[in-house]
MISE-753498 format. One record per residue (C-alpha): residue number from 1; residue in one letter; x, y, z. Coordinates in nm, 4 decimals, always signed. Each point is the difference from the previous one (the first is absolute). Layout:
<pts>
+-----+------+----------+----------+----------+
! pos ! code !       c1 !       c2 !       c3 !
+-----+------+----------+----------+----------+
! NUM !    A !        X !        Y !        Z !
...
+-----+------+----------+----------+----------+
</pts>
This chain:
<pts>
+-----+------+----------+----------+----------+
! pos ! code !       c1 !       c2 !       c3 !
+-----+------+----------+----------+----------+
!   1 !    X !  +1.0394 !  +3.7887 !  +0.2299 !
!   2 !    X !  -0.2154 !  -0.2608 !  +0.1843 !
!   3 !    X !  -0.2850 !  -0.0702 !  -0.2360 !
!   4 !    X !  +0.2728 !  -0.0274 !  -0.2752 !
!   5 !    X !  +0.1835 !  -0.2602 !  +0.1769 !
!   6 !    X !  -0.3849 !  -0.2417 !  +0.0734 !
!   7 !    X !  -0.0885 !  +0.1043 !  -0.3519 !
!   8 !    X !  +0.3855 !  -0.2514 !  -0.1214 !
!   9 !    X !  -0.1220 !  -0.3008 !  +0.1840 !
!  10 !    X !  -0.3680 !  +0.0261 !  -0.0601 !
!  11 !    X !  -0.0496 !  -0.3236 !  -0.1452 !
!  12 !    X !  +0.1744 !  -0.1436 !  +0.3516 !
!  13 !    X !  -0.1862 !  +0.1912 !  +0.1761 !
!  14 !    X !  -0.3361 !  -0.0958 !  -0.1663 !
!  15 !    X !  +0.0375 !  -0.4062 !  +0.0116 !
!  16 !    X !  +0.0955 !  +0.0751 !  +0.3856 !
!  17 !    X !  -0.3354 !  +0.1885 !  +0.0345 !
!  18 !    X !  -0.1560 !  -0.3101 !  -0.1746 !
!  19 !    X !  +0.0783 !  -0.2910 !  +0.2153 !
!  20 !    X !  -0.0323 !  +0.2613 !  +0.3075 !
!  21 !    X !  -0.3937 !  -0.0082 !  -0.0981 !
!  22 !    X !  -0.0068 !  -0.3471 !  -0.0567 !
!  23 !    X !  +0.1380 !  -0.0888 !  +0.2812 !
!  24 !    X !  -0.2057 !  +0.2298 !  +0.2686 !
!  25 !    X !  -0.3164 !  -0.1522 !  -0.2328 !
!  26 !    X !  +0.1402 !  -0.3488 !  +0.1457 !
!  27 !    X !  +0.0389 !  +0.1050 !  +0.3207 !
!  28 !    X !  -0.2850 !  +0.1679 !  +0.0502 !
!  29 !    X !  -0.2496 !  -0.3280 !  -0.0675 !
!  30 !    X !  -0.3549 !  +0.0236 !  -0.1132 !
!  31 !    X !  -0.1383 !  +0.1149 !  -0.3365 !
!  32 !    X !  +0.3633 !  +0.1535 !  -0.0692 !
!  33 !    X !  +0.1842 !  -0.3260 !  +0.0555 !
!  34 !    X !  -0.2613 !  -0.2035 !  -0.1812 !
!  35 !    X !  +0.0342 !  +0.2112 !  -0.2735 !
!  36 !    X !  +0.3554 !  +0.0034 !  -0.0778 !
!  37 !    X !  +0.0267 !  -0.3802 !  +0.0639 !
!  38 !    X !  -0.3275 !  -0.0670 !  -0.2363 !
!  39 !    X !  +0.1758 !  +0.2235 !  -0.3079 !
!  40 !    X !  +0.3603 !  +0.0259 !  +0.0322 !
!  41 !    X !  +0.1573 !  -0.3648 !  +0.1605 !
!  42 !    X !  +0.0559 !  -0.3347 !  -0.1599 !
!  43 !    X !  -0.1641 !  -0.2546 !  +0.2113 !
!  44 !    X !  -0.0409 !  -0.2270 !  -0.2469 !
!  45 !    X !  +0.1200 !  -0.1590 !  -0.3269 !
!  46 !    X !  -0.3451 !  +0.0926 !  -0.1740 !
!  47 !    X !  +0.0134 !  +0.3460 !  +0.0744 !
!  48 !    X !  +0.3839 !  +0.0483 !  -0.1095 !
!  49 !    X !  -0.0638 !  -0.1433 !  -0.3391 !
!  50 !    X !  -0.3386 !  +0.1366 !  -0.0586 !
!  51 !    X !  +0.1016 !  +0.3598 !  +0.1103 !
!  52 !    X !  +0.3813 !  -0.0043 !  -0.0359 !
!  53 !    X !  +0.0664 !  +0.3841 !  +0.1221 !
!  54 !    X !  -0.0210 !  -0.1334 !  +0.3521 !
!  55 !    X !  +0.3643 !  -0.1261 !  -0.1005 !
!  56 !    X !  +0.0519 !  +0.3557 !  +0.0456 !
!  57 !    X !  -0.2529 !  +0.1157 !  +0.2986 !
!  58 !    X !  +0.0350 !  -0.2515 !  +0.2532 !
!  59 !    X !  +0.3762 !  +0.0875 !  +0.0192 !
!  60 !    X !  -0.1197 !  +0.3295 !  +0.1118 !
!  61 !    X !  -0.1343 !  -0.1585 !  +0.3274 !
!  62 !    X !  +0.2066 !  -0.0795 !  +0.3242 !
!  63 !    X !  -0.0612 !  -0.3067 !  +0.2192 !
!  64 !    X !  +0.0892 !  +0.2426 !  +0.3041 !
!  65 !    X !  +0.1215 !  +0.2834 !  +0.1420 !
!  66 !    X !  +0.3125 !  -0.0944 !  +0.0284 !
!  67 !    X !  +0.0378 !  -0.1499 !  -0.3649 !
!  68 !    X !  -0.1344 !  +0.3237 !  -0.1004 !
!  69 !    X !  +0.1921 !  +0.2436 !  +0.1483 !
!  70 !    X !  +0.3241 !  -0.1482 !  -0.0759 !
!  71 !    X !  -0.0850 !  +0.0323 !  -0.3517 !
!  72 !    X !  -0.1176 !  +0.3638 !  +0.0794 !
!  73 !    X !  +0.2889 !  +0.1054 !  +0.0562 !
!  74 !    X !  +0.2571 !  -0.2298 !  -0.2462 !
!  75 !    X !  -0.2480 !  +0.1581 !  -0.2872 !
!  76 !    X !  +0.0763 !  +0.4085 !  +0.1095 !
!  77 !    X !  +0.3719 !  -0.1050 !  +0.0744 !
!  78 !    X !  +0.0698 !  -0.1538 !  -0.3791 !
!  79 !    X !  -0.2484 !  +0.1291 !  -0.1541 !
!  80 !    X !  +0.0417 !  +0.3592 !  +0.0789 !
!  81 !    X !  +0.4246 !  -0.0643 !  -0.1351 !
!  82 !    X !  -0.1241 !  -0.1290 !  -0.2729 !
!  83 !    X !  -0.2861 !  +0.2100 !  -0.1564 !
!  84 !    X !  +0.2077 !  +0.3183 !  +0.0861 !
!  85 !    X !  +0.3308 !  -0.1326 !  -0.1911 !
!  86 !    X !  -0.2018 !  -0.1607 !  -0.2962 !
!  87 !    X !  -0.3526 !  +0.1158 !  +0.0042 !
!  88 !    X !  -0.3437 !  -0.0805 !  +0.0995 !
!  89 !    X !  +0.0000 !  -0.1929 !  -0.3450 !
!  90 !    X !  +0.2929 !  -0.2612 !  +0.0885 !
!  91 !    X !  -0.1822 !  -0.0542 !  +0.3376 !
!  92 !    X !  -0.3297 !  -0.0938 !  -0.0783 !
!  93 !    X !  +0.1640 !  -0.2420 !  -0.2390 !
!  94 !    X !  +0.2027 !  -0.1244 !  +0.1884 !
!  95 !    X !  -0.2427 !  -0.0866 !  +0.2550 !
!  96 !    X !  -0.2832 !  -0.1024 !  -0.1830 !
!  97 !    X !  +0.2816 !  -0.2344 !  -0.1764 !
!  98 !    X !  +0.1197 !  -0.1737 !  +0.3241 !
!  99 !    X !  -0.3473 !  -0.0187 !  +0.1659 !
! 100 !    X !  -0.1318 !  -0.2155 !  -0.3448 !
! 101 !    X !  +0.2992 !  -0.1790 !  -0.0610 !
! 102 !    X !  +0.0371 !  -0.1261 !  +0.3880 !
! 103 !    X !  -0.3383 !  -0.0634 !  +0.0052 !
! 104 !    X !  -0.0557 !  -0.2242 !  -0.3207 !
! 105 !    X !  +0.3068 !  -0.1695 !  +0.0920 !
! 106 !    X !  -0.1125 !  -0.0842 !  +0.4005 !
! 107 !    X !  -0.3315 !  -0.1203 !  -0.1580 !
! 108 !    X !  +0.2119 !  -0.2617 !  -0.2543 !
! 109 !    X !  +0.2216 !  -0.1141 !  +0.1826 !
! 110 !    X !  -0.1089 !  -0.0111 !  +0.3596 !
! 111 !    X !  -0.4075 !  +0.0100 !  -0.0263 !
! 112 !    X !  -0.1098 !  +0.2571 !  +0.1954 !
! 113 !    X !  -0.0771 !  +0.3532 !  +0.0125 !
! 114 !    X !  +0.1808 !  +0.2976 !  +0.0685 !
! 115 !    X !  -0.1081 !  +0.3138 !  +0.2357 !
! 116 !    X !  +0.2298 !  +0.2740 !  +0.0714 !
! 117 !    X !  +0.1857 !  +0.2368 !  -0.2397 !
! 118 !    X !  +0.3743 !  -0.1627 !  +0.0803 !
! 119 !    X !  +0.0079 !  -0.1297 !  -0.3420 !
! 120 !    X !  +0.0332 !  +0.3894 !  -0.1337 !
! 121 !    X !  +0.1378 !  +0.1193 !  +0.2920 !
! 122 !    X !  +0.2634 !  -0.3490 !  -0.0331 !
! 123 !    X !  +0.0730 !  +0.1770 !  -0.3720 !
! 124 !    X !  +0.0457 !  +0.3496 !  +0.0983 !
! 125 !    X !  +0.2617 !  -0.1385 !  +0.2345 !
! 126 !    X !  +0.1772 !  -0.1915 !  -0.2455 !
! 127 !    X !  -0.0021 !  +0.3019 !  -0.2584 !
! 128 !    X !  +0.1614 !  +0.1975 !  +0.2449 !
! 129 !    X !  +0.2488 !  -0.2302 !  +0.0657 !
! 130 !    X !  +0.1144 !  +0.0547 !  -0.3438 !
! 131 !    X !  -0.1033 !  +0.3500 !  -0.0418 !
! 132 !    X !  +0.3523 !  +0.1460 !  +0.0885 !
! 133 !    X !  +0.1655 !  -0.0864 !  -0.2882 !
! 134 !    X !  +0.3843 !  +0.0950 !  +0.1165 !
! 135 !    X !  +0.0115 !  -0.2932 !  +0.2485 !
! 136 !    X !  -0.0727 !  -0.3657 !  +0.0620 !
! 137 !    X !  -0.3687 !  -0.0143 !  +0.0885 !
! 138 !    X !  +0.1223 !  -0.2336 !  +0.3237 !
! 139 !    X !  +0.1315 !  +0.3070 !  +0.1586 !
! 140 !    X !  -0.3161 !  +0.1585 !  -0.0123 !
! 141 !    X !  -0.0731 !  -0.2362 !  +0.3095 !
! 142 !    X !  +0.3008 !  +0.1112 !  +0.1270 !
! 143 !    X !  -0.0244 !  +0.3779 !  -0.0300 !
! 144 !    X !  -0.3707 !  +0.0169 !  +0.0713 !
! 145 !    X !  -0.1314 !  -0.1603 !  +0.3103 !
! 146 !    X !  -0.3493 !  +0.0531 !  -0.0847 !
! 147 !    X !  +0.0271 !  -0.2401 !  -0.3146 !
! 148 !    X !  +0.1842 !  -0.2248 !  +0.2260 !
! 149 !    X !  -0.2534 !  +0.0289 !  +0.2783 !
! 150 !    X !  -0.2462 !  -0.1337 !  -0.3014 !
! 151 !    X !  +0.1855 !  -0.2776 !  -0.0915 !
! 152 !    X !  +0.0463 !  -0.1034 !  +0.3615 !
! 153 !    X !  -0.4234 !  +0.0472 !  +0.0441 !
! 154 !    X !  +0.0063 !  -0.2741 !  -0.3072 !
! 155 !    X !  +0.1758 !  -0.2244 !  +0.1779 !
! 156 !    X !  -0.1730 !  -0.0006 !  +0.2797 !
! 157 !    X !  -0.3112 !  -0.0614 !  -0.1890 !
! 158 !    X !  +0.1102 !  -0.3462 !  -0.0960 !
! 159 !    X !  +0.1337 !  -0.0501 !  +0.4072 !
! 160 !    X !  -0.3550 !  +0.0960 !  +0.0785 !
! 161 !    X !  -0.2092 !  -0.2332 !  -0.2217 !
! 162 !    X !  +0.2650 !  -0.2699 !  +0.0242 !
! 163 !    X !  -0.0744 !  -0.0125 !  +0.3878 !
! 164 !    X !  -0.3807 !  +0.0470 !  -0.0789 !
! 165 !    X !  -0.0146 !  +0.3317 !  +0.2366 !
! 166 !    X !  -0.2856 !  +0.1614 !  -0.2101 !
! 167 !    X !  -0.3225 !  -0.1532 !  -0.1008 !
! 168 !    X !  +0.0910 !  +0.0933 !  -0.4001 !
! 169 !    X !  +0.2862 !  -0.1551 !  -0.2301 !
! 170 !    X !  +0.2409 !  +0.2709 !  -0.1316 !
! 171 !    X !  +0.0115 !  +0.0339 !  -0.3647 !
! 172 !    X !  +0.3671 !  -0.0778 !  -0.0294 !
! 173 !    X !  +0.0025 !  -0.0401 !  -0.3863 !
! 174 !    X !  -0.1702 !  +0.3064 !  -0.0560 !
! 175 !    X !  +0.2522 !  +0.2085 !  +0.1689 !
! 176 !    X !  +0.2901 !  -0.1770 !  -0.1834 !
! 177 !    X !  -0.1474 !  +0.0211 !  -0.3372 !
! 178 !    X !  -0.1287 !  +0.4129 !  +0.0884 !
! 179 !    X !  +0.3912 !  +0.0660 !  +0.0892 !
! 180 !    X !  +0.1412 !  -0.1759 !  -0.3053 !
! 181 !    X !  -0.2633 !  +0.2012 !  -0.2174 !
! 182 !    X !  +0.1357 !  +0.2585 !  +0.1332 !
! 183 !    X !  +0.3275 !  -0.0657 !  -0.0556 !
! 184 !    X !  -0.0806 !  -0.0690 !  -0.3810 !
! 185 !    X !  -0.1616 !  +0.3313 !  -0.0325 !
! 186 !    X !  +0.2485 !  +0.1834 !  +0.1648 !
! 187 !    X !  +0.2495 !  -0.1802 !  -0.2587 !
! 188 !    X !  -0.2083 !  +0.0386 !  -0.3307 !
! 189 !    X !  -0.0774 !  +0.3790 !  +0.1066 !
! 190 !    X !  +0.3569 !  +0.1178 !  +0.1648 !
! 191 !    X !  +0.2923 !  -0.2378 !  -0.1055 !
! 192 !    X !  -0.1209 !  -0.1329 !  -0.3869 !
! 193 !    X !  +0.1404 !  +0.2156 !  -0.2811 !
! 194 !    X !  -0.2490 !  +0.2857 !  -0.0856 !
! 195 !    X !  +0.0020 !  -0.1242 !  -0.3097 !
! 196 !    X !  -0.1408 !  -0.3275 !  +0.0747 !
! 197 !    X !  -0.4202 !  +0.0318 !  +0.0318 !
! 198 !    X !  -0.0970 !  -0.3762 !  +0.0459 !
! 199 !    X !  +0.1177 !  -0.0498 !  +0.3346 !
! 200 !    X !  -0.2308 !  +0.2637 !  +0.1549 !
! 201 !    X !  -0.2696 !  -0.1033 !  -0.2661 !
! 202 !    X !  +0.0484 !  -0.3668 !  +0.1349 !
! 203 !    X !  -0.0003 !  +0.1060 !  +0.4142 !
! 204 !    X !  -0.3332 !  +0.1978 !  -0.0756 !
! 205 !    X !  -0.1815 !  -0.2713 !  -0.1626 !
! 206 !    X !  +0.0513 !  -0.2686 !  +0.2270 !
! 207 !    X !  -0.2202 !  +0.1108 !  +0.2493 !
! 208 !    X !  -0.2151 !  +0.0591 !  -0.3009 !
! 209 !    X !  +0.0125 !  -0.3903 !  -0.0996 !
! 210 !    X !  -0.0475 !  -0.1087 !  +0.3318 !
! 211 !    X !  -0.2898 !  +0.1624 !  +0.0798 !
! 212 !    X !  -0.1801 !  -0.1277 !  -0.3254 !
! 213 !    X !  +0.1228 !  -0.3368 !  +0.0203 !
! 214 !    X !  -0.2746 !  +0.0186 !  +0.2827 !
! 215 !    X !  -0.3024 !  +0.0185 !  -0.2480 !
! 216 !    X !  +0.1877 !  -0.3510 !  -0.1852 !
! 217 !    X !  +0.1797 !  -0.1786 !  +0.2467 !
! 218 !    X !  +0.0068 !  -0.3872 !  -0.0670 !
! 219 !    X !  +0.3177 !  -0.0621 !  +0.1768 !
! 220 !    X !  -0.1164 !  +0.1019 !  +0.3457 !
! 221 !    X !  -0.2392 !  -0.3309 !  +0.1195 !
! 222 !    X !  -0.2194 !  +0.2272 !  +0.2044 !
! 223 !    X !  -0.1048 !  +0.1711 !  -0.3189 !
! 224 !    X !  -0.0258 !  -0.3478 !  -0.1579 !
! 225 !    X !  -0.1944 !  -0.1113 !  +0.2562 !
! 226 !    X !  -0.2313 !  +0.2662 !  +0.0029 !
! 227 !    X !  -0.0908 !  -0.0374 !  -0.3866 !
! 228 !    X !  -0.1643 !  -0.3329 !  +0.1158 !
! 229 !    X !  -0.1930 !  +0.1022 !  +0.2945 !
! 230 !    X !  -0.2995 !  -0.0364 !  -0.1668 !
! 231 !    X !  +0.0266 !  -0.3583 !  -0.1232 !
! 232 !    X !  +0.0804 !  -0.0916 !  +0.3137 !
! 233 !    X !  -0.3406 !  -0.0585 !  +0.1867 !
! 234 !    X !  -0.1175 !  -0.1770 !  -0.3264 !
! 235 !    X !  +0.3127 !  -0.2287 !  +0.0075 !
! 236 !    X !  +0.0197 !  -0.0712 !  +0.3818 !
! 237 !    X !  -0.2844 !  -0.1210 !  +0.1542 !
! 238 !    X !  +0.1413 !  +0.0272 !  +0.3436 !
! 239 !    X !  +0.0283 !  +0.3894 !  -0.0457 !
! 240 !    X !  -0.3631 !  +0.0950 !  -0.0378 !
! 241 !    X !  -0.0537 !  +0.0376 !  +0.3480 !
! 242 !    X !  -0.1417 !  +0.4058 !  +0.0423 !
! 243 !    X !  +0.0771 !  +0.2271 !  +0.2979 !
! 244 !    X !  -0.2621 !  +0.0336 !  +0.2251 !
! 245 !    X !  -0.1476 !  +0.3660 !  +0.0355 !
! 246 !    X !  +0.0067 !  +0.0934 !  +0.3472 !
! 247 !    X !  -0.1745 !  +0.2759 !  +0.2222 !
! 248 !    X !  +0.3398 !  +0.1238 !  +0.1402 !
! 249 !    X !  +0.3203 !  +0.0131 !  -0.1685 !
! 250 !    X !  +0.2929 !  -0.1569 !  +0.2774 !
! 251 !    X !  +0.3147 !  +0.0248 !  -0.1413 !
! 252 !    X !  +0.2140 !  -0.2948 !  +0.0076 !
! 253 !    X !  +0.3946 !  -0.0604 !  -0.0369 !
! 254 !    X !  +0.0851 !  -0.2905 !  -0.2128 !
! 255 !    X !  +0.3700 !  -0.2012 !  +0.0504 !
! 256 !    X !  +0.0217 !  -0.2164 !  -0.3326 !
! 257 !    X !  +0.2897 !  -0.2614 !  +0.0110 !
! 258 !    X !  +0.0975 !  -0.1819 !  -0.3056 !
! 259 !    X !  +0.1205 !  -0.3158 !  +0.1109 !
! 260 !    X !  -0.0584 !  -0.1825 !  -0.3673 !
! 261 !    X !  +0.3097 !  -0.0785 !  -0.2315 !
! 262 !    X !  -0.1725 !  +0.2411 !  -0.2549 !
! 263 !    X !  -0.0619 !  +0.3554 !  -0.0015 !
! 264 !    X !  -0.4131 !  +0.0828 !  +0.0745 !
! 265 !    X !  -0.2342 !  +0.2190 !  -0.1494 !
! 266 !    X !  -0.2504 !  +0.1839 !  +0.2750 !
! 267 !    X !  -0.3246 !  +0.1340 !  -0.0643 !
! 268 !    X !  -0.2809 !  +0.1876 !  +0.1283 !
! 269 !    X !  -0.3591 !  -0.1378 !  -0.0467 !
! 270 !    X !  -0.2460 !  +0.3359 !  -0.0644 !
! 271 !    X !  -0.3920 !  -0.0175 !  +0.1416 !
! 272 !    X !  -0.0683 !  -0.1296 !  -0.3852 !
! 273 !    X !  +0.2609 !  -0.2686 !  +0.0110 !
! 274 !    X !  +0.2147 !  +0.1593 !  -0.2136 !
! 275 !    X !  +0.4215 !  -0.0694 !  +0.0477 !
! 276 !    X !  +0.1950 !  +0.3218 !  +0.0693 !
! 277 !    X !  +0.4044 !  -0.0975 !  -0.0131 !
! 278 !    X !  +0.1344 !  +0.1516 !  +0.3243 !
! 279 !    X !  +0.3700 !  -0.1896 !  +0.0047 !
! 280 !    X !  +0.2530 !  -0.2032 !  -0.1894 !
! 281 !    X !  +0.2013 !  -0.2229 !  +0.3330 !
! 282 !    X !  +0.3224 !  -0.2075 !  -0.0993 !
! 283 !    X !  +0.0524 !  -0.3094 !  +0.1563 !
! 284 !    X !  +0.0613 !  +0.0601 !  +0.3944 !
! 285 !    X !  -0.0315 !  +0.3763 !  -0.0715 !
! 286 !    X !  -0.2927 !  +0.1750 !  +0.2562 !
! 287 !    X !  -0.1758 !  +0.3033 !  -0.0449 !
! 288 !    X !  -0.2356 !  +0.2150 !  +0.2361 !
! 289 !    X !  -0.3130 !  +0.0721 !  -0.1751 !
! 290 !    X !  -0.3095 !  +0.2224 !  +0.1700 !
! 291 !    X !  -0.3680 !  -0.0813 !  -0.0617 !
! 292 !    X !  -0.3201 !  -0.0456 !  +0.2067 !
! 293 !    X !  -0.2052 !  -0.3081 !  +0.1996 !
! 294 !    X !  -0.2087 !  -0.1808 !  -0.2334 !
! 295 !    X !  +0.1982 !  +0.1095 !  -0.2868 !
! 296 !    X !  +0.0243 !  -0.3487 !  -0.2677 !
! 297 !    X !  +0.4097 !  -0.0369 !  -0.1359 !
! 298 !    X !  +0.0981 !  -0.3323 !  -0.2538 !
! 299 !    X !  +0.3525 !  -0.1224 !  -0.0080 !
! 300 !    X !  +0.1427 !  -0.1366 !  -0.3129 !
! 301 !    X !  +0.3022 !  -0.1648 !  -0.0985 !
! 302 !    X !  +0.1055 !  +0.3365 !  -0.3059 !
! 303 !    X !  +0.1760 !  -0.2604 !  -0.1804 !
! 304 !    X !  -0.2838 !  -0.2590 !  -0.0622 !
! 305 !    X !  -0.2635 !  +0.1497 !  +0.0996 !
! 306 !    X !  -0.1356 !  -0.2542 !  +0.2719 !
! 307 !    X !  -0.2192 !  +0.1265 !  +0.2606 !
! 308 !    X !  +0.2216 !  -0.0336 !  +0.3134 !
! 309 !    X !  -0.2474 !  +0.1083 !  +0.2616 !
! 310 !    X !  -0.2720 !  +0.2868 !  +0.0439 !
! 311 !    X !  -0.1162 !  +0.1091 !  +0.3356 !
! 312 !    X !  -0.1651 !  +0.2648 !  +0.1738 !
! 313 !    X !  +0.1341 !  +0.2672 !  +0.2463 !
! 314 !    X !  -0.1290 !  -0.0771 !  +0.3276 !
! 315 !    X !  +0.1875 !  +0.1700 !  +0.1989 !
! 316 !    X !  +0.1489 !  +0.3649 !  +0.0637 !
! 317 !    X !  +0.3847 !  -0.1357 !  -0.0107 !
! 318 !    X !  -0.0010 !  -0.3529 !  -0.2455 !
! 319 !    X !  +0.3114 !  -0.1840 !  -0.0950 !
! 320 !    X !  -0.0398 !  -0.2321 !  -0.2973 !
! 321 !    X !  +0.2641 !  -0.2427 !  -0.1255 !
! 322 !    X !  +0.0149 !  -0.1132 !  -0.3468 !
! 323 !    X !  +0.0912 !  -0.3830 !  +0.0030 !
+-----+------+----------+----------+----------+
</pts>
């Protein structure tokens, strides 16, 4: 009967209701809004490494409707195969697994965050590309227009952000590296030997690893750089400048540009004059960055640590270029 058939896919069903809540929260501003945002998103480097689950929570956010409700419905159409062929179990696994594994990766490699849940959805795709073990998982694009139709809303991702038609990058790695997690796991848990325990013991702890390299991590520079925060207003003279407490918060949009031959550290000057890291900029690299007027932010070369420039917003829209 019918409550049978919700009661096989009620892990799908319960991650949609999730990011359903989250997202009217978003939408509908105010306390709501403010709340999600202040507990559950990564807005900063501080706030990943000093309260790592965000890895997980901010991926439950959208940046619209439109972002959001095409992962709606990718997340019922996969998931619901999925967890009623090989159990609520295999799902949540599988999803959690892309979702940490994209993510981690996206923050290495690229430097920057991830929001959206394409990273699991990304892996429940590739599992089921592999999940009919009697034919070549390429004809499952073939045979199935809806997993086509995904792979064709991929592509058009990286059209999109190539010609800079949305105001967000796309995370392009973390959909690669959710679909070949996927993959693996569909190949350690349908196609290895039964026999053979280590290469579903190995596709389960990745994610694990990944997400605790986050509490050690001295091969990403933004953690490195945020180990030394605190020397660095005893150090550098030229960063010591405070923000100025004002009556009004105005919010201000700032354009950095980083014109040096070396890659910049940028920070954030508190009311006590205390250096918050904010971003790590390689040479010509830019990066959007929100704060408000009379807010105090140092520049420093990350490599020598030389005070480049500080200065202090002025303005509600403020493009700085790093020289």
């Amino acid at each position: 009967g019918r409550p049978s058939r919700l009661f096989q896919i009620a892990a799908t069903l319960i991650l949609a209701a999730l990011i359903t809540i989250l997202q009217i929260a978003l939408l509908s501003g105010g306390s709501s809004d403010a709340f999600v945002n202040a507990n559950l998103h990564v807005i900063s480097w501080e706030l990943l490494y000093s309260q790592p689950w965000r890895l997980l929570t901010s991926t439950f956010l959208h940046q619209d409707p439109p972002h959001f409700l095409i992962n709606l419905f990718f997340l019922l159409l996969f998931g619901r195969k999925i967890e009623r062929s090989h159990g609520w179990a295999v799902l949540l696994v599988l999803f959690f697994g892309g979702l940490v594994t994209g993510h981690v990766l996206e923050i290495t490699v690229m430097h920057s965050f991830v929001i959206g849940i394409s990273g699991g959805i990304c892996a429940l795709f590739g599992f089921s590309l592999v999940a009919n073990r009697h034919r070549p998982w390429w004809t499952t694009l073939t045979k199935q227009p809806l997993h086509f139709l995904y792979a064709a809303v991929l592509l058009l991702f990286v059209f999109v952000d190539w010609a800079d038609w949305v105001p967000y990058p796309g995370a392009h790695l973390n959909h690669l590296v959710g679909i070949l997690y996927g993959l693996a796991f569909g190949g350690a848990f349908l196609l290895a030997p039964p026999n053979r325990r280590w290469p579903k013991a190995a596709i389960i702890a990745l994610p694990l690893l990944l997400f605790a390299s986050l509490f050690y991590n001295p091969w990403q520079v933004e953690w490195r750089l945020l180990q030394s925060e605190d020397q660095l207003t005893q150090e550098i003279a030229a960063c010591r400048l405070a923000s100025a407490e004002q009556e009004s918060l105005i919010a201000a949009e700032l354009n950095f540009i980083n014109d040096s031959a070396a890659p910049v550290a940028v920070y954030w000057l508190d009311y006590e004059g205390q250096a918050h890291f904010q971003i790590w900029l390689p040479a010509g690299g830019t990066k959007e960055h929100y704060s408000f007027v009379g807010h105090s932010w140092c520049i420093v070369d990350a490599e020598g640590r030389q005070a480049l420039q500080t200065f202090v917003v002025s303005e509600a829209q403020q493009t700085i270029s790093i020289r």
